[in-house]
ZADO-1210 file (C-alpha; in nm, 4 decimals, padded with zeros to 6 digits):
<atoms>
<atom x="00.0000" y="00.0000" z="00.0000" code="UNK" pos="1"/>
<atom x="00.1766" y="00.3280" z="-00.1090" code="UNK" pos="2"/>
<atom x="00.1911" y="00.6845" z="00.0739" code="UNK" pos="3"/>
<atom x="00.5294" y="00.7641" z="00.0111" code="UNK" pos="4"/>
<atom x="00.5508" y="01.0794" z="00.2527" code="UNK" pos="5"/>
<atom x="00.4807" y="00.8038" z="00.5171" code="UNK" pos="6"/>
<atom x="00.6664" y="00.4790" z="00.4138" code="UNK" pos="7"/>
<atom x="00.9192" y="00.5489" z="00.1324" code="UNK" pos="8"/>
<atom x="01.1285" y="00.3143" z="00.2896" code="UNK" pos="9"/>
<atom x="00.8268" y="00.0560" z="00.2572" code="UNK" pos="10"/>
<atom x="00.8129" y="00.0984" z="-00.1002" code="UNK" pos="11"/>
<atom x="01.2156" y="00.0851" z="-00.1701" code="UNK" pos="12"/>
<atom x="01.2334" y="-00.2070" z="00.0085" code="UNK" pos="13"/>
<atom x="00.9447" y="-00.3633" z="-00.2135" code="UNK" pos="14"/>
<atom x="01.1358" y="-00.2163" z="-00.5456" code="UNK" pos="15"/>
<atom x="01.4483" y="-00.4027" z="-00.4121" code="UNK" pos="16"/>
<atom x="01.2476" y="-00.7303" z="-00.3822" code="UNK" pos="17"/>
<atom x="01.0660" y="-00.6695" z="-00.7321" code="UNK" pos="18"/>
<atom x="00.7292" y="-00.6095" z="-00.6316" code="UNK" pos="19"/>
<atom x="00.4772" y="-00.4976" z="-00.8740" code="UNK" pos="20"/>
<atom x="00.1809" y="-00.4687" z="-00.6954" code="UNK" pos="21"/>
<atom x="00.1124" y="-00.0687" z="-00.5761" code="UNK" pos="22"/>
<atom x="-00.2352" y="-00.0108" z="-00.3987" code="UNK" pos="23"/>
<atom x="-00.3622" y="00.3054" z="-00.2849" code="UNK" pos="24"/>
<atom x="-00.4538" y="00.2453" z="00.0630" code="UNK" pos="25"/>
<atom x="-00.7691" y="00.3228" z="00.2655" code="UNK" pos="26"/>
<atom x="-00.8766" y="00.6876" z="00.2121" code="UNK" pos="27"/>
<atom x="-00.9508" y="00.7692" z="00.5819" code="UNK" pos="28"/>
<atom x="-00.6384" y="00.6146" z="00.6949" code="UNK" pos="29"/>
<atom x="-00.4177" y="00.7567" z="00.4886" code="UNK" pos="30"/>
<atom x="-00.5205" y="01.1162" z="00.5647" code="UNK" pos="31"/>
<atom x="-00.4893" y="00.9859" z="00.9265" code="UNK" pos="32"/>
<atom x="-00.1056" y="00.9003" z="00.8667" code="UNK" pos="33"/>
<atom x="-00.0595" y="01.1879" z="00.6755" code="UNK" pos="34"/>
<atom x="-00.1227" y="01.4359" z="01.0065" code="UNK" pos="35"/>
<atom x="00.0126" y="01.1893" z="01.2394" code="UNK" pos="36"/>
<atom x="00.2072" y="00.9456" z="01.0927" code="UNK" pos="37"/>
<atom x="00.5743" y="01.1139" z="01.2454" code="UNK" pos="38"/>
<atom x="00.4130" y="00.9458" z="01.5763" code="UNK" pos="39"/>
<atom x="00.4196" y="00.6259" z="01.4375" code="UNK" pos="40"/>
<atom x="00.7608" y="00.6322" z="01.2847" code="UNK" pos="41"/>
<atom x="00.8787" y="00.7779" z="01.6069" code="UNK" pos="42"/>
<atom x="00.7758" y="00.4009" z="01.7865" code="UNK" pos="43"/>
<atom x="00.5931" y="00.6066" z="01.9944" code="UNK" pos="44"/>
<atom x="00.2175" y="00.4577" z="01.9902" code="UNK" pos="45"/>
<atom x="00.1159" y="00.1737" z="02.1802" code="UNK" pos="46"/>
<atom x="-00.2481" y="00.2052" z="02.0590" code="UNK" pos="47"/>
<atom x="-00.5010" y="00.4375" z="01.8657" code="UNK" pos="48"/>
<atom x="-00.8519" y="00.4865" z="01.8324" code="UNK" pos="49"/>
<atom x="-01.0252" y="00.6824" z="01.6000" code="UNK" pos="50"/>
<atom x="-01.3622" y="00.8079" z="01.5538" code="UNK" pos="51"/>
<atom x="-01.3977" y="00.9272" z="01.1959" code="UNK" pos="52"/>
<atom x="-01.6839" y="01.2174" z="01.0530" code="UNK" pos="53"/>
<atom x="-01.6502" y="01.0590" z="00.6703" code="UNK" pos="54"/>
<atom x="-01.8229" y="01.2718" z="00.3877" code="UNK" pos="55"/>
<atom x="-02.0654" y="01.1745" z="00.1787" code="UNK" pos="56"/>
<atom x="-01.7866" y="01.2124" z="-00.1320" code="UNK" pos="57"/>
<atom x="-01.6446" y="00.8641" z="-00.0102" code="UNK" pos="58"/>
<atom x="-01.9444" y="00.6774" z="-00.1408" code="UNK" pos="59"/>
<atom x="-01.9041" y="00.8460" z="-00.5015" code="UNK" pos="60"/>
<atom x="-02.0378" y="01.0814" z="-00.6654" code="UNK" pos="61"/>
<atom x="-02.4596" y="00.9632" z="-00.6530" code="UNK" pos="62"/>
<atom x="-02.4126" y="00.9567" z="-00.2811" code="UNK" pos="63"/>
<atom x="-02.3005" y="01.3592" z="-00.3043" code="UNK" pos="64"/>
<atom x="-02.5976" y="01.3684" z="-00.5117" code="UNK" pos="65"/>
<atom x="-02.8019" y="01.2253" z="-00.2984" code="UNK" pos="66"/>
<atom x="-02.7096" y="01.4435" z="00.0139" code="UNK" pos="67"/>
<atom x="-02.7965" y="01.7523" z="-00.1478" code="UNK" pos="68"/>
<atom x="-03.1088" y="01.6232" z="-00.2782" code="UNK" pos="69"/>
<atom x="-03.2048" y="01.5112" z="00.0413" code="UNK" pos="70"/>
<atom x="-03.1297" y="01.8674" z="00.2252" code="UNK" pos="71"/>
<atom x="-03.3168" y="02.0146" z="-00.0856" code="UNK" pos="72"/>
<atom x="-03.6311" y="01.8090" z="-00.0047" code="UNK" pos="73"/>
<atom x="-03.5970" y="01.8882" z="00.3930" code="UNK" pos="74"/>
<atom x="-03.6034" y="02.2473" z="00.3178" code="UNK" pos="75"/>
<atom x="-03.8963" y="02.2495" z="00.0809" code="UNK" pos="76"/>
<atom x="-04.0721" y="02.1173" z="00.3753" code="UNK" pos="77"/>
<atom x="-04.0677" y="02.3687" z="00.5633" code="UNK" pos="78"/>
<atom x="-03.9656" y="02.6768" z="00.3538" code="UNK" pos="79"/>
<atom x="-04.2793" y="02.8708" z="00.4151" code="UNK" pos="80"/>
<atom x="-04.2695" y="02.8427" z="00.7958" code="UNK" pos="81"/>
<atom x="-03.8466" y="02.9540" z="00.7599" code="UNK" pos="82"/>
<atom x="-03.9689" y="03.2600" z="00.5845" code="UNK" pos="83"/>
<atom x="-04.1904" y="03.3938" z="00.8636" code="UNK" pos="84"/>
<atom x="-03.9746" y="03.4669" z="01.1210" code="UNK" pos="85"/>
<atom x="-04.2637" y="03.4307" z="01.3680" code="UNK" pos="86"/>
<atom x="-04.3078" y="03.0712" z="01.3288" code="UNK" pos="87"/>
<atom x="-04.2705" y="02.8113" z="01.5993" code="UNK" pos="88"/>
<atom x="-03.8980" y="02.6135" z="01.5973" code="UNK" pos="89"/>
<atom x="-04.0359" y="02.3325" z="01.7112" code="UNK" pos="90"/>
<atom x="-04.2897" y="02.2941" z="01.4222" code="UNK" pos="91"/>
<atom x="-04.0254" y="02.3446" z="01.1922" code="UNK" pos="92"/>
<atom x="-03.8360" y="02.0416" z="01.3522" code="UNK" pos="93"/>
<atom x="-04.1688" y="01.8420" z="01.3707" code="UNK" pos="94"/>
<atom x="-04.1978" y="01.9099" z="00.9585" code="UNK" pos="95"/>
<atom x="-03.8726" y="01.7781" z="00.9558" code="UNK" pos="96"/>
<atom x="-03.8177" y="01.4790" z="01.1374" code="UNK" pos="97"/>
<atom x="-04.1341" y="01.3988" z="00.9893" code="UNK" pos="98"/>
<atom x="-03.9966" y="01.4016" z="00.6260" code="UNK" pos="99"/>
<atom x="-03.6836" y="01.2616" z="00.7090" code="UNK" pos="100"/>
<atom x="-03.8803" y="00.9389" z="00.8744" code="UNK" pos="101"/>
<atom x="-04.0830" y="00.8704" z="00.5604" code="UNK" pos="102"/>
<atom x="-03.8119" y="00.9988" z="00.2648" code="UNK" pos="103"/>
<atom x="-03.9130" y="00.7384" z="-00.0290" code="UNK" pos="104"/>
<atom x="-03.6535" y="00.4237" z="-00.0867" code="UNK" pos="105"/>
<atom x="-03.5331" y="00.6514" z="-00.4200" code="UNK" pos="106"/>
<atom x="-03.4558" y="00.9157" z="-00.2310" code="UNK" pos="107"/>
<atom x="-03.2623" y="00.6776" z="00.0239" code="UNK" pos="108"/>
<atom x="-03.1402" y="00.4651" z="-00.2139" code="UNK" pos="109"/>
<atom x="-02.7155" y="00.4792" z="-00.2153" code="UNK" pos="110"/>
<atom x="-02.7438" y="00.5554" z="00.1337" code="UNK" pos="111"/>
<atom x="-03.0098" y="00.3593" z="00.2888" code="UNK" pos="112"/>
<atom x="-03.1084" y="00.5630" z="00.5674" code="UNK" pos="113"/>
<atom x="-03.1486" y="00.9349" z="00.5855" code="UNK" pos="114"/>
<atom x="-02.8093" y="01.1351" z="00.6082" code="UNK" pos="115"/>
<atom x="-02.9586" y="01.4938" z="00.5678" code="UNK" pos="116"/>
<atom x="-03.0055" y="01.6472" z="00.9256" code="UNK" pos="117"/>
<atom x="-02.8465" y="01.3259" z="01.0747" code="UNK" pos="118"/>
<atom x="-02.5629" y="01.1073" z="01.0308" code="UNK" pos="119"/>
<atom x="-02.5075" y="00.7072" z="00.9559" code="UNK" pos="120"/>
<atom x="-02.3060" y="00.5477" z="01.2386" code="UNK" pos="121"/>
<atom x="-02.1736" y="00.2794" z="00.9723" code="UNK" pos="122"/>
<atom x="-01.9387" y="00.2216" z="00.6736" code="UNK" pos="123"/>
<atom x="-01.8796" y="-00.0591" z="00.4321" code="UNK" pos="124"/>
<atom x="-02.0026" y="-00.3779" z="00.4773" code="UNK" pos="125"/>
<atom x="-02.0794" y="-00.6011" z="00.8009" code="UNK" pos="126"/>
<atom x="-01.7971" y="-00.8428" z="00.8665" code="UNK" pos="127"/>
<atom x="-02.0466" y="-01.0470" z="01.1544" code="UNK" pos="128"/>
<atom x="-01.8667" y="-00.9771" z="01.4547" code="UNK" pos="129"/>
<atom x="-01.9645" y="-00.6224" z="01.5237" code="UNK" pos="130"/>
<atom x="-01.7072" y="-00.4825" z="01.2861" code="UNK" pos="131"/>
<atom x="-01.7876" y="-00.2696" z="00.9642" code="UNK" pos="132"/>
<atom x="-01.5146" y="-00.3698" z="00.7029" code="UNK" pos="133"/>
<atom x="-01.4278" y="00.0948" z="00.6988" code="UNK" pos="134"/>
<atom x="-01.3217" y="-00.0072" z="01.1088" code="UNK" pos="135"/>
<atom x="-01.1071" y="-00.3244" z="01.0432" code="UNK" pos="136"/>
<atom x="-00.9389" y="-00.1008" z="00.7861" code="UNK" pos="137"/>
<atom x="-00.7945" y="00.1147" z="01.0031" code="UNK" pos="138"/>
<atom x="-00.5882" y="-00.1577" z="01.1818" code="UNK" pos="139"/>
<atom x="-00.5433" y="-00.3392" z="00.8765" code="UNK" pos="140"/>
<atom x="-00.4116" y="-00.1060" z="00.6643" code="UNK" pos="141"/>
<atom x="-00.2694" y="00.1325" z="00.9134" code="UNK" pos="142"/>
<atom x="00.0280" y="-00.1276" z="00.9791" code="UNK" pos="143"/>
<atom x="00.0304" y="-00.2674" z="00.6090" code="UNK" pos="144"/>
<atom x="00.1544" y="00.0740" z="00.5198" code="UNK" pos="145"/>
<atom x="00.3908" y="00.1423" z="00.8289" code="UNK" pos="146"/>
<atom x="00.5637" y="-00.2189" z="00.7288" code="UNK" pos="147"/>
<atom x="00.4595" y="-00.3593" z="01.0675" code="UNK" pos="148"/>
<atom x="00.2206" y="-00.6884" z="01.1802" code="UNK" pos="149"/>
<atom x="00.2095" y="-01.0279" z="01.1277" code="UNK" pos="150"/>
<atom x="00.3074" y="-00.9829" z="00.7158" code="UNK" pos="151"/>
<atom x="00.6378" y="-00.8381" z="00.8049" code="UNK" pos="152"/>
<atom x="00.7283" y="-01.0784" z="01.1222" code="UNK" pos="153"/>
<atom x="00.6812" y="-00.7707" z="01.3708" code="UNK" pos="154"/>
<atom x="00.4100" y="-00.6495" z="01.6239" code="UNK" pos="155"/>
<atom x="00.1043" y="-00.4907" z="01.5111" code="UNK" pos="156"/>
<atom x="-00.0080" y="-00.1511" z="01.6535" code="UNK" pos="157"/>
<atom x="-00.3891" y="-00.1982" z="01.7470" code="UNK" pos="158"/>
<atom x="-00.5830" y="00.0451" z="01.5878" code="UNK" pos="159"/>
<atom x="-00.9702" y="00.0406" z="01.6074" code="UNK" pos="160"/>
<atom x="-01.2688" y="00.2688" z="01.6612" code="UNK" pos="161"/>
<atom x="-01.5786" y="00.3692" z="01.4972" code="UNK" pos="162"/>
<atom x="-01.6728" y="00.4967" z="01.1589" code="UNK" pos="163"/>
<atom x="-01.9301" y="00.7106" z="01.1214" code="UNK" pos="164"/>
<atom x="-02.0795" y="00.8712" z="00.7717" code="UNK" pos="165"/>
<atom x="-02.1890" y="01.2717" z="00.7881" code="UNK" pos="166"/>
<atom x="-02.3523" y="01.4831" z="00.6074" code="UNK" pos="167"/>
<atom x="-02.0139" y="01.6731" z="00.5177" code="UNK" pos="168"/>
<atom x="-02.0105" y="01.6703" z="00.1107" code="UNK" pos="169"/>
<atom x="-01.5725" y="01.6167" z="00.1035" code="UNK" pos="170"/>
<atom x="-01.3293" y="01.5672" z="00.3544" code="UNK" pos="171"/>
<atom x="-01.2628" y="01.2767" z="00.6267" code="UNK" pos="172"/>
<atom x="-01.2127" y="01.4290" z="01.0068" code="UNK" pos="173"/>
<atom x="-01.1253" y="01.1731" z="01.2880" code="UNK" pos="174"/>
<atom x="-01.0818" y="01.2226" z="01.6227" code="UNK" pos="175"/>
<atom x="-00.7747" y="01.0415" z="01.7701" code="UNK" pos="176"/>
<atom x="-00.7072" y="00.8679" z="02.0804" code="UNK" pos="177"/>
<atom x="-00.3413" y="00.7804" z="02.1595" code="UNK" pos="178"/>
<atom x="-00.2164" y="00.5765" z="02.4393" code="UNK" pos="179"/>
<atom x="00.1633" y="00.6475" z="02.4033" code="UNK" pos="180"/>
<atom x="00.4833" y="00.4220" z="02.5248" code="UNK" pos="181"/>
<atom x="00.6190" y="00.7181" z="02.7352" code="UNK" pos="182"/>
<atom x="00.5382" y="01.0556" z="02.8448" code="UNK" pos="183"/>
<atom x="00.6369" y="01.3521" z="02.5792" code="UNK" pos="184"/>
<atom x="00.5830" y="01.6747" z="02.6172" code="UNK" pos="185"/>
<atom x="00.3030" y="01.8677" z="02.4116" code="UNK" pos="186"/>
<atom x="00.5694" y="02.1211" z="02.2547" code="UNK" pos="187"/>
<atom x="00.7445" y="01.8167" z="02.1565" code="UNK" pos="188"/>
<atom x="00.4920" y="01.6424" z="01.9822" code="UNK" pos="189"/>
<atom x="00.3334" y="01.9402" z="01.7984" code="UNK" pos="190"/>
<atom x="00.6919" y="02.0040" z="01.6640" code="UNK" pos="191"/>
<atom x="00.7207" y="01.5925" z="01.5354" code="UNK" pos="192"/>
<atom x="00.3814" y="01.6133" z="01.3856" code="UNK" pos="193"/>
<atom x="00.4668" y="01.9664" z="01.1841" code="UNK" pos="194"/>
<atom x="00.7871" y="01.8170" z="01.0976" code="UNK" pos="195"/>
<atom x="00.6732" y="01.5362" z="00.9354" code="UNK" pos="196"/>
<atom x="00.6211" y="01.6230" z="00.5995" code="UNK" pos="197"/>
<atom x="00.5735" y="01.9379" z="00.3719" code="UNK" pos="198"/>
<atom x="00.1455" y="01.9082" z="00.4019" code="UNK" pos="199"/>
<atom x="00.0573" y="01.8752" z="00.7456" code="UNK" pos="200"/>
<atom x="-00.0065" y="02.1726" z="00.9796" code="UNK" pos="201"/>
<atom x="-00.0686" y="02.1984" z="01.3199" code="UNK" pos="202"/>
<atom x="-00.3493" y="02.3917" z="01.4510" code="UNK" pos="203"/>
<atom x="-00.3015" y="02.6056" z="01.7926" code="UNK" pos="204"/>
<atom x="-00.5597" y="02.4260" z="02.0049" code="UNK" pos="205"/>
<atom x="-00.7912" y="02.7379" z="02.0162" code="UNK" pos="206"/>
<atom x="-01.1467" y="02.7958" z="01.9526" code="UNK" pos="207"/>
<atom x="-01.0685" y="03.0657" z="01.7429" code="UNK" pos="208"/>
<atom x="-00.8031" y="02.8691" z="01.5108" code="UNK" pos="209"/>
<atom x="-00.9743" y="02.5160" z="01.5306" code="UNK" pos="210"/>
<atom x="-01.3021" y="02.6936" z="01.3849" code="UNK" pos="211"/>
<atom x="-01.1485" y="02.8464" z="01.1292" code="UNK" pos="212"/>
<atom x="-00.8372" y="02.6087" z="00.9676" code="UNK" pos="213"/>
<atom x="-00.9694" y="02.2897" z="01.1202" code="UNK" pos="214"/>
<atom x="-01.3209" y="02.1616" z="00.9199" code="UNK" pos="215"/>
<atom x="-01.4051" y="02.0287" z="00.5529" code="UNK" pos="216"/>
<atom x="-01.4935" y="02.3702" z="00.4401" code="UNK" pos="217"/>
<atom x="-01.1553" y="02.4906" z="00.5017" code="UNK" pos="218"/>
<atom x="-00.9697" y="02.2011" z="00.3761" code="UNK" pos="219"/>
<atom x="-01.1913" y="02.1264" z="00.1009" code="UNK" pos="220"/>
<atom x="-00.9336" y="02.1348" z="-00.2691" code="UNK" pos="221"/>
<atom x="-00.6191" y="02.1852" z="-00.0944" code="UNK" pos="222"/>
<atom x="-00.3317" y="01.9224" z="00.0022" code="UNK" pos="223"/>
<atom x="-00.3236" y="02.0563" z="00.3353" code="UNK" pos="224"/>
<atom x="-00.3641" y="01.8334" z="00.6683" code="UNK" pos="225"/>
<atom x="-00.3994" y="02.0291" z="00.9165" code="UNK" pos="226"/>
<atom x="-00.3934" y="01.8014" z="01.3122" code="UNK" pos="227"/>
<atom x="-00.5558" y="02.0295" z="01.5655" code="UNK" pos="228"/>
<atom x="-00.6480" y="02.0099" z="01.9022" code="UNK" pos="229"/>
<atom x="-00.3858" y="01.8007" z="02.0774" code="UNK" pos="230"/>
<atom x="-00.3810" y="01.7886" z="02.3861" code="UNK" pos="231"/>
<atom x="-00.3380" y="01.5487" z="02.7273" code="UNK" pos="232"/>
<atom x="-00.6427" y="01.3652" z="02.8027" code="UNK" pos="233"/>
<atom x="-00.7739" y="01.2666" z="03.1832" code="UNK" pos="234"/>
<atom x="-00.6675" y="00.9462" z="03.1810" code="UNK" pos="235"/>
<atom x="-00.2822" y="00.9772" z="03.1712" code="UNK" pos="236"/>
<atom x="00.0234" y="01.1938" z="03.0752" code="UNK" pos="237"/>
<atom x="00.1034" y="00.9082" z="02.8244" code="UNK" pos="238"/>
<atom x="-00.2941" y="00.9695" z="02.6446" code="UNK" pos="239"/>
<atom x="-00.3263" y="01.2542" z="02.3948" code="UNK" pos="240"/>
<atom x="-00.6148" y="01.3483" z="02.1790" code="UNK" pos="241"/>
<atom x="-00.5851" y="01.4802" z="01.8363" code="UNK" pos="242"/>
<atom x="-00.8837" y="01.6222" z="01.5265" code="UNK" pos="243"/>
<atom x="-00.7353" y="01.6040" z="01.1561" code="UNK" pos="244"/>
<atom x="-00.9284" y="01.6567" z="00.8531" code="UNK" pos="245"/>
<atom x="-00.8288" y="01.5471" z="00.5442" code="UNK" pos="246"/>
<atom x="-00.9714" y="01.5707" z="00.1485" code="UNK" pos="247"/>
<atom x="-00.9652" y="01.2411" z="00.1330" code="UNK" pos="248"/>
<atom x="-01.0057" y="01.2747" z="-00.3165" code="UNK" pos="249"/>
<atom x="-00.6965" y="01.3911" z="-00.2904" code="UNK" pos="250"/>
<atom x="-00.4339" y="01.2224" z="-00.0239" code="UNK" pos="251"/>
<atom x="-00.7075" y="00.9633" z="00.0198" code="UNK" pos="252"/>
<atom x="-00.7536" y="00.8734" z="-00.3264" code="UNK" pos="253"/>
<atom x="-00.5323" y="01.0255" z="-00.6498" code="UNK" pos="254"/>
<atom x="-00.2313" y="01.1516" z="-00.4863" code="UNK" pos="255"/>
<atom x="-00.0322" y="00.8358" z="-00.2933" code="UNK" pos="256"/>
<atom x="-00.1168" y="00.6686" z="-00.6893" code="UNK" pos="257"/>
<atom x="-00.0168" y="01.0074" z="-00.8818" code="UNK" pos="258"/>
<atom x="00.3026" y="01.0261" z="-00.6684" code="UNK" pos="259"/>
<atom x="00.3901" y="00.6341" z="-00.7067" code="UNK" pos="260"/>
<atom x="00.3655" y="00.6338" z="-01.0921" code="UNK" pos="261"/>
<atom x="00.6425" y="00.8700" z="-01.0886" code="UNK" pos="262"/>
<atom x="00.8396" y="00.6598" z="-00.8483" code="UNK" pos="263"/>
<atom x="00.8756" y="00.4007" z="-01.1226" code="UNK" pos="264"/>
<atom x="00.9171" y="00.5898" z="-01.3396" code="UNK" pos="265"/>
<atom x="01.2031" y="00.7839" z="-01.1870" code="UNK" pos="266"/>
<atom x="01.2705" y="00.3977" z="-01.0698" code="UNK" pos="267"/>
</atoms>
């Protein structure tokens, strides 16, 4: 799986050996390794859990579609009573929740549920144990691309959490949960993470910054990752907490392939 910003040394190694298989990896994790990956190549993470806000982009373009068209229909509803500034709230949300509950199968139909107003608290398909196949992904591929687990003769870093489909039209955001192998400072992992590579950007842990540089309307077209609010959680000096958004069409998708095709070539 290639994101050469990441694991270079992955892919060399794999040129050496004459591989000739080059997959672009999961588009949620790679945007995730992309803000933090310096943390991983630092040996410093002993676990990680992310909870991921995935646009409706990652199902394709009819599930953009669909969003829109759904939002379009919820607002029809209840333009009239939006127009008088006099009418009741709670009406409005009654005309709402109303449509939303009885939306026709069409207008449900890539989907399967209603994601306008609300959100779809699973991705991919249902592997039988609890697990969407979006979650295992993140453990899966995570290590695949790192060079680590049970492929390369090594330890695996568990990685798990919850996927969670929004009504966001591009972009992936996660919410990160490290358990780390030793207490580091906060200055010192801000300055790995902006180190890292030549995209990612850390966000001062502000309202005022995080609201502005640190949602899918700001990152939306650009290369940029920015990795905001990091900070020490409750439970330990060794648990920190992170929020990184990523376009995940670009990183996520075109980019670790775009970049790899000129690896062999320049091969």
């Amino acid at each position: 799986i290639v994101l050469d910003p990441v694991n270079l040394p992955v892919i060399q190694n794999a040129l050496t050996k004459g591989g000739k298989n080059w997959i672009g990896g999961n588009c949620t994790v790679s945007c995730m390794l992309m803000g933090v990956g310096a943390l991983y190549k630092a040996g410093l993470v002993d676990w990680m859990t992310s909870m991921t806000y995935q646009a409706a982009s990652g199902g394709g373009a009819q599930h953009m579609r669909e969003l829109l068209t759904q939002f379009g229909t919820l607002n029809a509803e209840v333009r009239s009573l939006l127009d008088d500034p006099k009418s009741a709230i709670l009406e409005i949300d009654r005309k709402v929740l109303h449509k939303q509950q009885n939306l026709s199968a069409a207008e449900m139909a890539n989907f399967g549920a209603p994601l306008g107003g609300s959100l779809i608290p699973w991705i991919d398909k249902d592997l039988g144990d609890g697990m969407s196949k979006e979650e295992w992904k993140a453990g899966a591929e995570t290590n695949k691309i790192l060079g680590q687990g049970a492929g390369f003769g090594t330890a695996a870093t568990p990685v798990d959490g919850f996927c969670v489909r929004i009504g966001a039209m591009r972009c992936h955001s996660q919410a990160l949960t490290f358990k780390l192998r030793k207490d580091v400072p906060l200055a010192d992992i801000e300055a790995m993470i902006a180190a890292d590579n030549e995209w990612v950007r850390v966000v001062p842990n502000t309202r005022e910054a995080t609201v502005k540089d640190l949602t899918p309307v700001s990152v939306t077209g650009t290369m940029g990752i920015p990795v905001g609010r990091i900070r020490k959680l409750a439970m330990g000096p060794e648990y920190v907490g992170a929020f990184t958004v990523g376009d995940q069409l670009l990183w996520g998708a075109a980019e670790p392939l775009r970049r790899m095709l000129r690896i062999l070539l320049e091969a």
